[in-house]
C-alpha positions as CSV (number, residue, x, y, z in Angstrom):
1,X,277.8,108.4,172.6
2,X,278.8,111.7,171.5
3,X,281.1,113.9,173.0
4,X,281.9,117.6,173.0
5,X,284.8,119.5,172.8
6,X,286.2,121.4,175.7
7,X,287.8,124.9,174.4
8,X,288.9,127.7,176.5
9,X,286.3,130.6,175.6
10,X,287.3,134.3,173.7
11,X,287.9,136.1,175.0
12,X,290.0,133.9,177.6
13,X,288.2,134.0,181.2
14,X,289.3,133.2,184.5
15,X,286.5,132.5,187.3
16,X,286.2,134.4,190.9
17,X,287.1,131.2,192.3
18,X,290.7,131.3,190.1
19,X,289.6,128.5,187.8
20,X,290.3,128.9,183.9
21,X,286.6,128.8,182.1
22,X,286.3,126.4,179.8
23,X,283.3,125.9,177.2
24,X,282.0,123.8,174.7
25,X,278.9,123.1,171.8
26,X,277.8,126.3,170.8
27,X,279.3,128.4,173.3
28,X,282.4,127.7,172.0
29,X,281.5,127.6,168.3
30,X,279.6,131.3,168.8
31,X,283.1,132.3,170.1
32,X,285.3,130.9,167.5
33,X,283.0,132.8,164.6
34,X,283.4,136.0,166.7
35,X,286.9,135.4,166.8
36,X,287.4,135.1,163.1
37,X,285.3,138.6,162.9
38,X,287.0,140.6,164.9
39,X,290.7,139.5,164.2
40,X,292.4,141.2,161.4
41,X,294.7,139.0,158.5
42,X,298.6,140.2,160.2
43,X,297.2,140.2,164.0
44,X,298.7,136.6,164.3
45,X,301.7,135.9,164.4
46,X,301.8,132.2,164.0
47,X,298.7,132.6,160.9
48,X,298.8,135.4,159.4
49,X,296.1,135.0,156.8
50,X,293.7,134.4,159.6
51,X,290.8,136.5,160.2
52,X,287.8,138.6,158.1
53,X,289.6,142.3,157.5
54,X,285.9,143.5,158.4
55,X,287.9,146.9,160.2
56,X,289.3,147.6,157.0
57,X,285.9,148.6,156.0
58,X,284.5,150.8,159.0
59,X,285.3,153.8,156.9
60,X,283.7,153.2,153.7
61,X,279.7,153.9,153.5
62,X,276.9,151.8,155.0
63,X,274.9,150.8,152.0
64,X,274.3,147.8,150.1
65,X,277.1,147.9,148.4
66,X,279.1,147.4,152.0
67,X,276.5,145.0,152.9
68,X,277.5,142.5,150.2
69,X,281.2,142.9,150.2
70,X,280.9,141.9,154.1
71,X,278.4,139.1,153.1
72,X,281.8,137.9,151.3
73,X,283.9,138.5,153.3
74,X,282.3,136.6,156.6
75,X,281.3,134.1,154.2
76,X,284.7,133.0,153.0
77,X,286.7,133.5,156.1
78,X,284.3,131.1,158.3
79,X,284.4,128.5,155.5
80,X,288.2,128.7,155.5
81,X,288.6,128.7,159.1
82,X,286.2,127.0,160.8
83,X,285.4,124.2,158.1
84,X,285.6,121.7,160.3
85,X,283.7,122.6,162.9
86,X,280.6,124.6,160.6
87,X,278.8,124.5,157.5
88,X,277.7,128.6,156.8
89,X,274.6,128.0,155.1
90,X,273.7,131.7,155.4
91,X,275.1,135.6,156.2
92,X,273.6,138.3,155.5
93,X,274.3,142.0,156.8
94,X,271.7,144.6,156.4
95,X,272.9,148.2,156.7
96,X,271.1,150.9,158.8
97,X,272.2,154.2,159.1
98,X,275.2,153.7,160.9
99,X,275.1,150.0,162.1
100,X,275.6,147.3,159.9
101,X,273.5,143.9,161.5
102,X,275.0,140.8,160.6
103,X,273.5,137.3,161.0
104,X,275.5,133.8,160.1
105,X,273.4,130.7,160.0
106,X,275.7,127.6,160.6
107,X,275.3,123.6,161.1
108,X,277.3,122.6,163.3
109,X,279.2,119.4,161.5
110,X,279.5,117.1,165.0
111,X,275.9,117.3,165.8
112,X,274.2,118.8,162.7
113,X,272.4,121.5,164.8
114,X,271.4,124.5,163.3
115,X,272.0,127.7,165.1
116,X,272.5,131.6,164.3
117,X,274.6,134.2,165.3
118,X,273.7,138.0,165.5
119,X,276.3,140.6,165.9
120,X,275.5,144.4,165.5
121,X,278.5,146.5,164.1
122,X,278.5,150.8,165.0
């Protein structure tokens, strides 16, 4: 029988009721991989190399060249980070005007699902 991991969600939640949310499966894969993307390498104390740096580039231009450098980027820090729990089998980021789309395709390693995160960068 398999089982599934129990995390407490990102960001951290408390209910109305004044129980702590907890999540698991996807829920809580989707928030570990938007975890890695939105912290910055120095934000934690304890790791310091965690994270993606994708902040560092909000200032440089949207184009393709952007586009690949955060393909990279994602790429690498979800295969260091969350190698356990994922296999990234895609990203890709497409760049429009001033939004940059990004899409990671992932197995998840416990129960070799395939699922797909979308996040939309302005």
């Amino acid at each position: 029988m398999a089982t599934t991991k129990t995390t407490f969600p990102f960001p951290f939640a408390v209910s109305s009721g004044g129980r702590i949310l907890a999540s698991g499966g996807d829920e809580a894969i989707r928030g570990k991989i938007i975890q890695v993307l939105f912290t910055a390498p120095g934000e934690r104390v304890n790791k310091p190399d965690f994270g993606c740096g994708l902040f560092n580039l909000v200032f440089e231009p949207n184009d393709v060249v952007l586009a690949a450098a955060m393909e990279f980027t994602i790429g690498q820090a979800l295969a260091r980070w969350l190698r356990d729990d994922i296999i990234v089998e895609t990203v890709s980021v497409a760049a429009e005007d001033e939004k940059a789309l990004v899409e990671v395709v992932y197995t998840r390693r416990q129960a070799l699902a395939r699922q797909a995160v979308r996040i939309q960068f302005r």
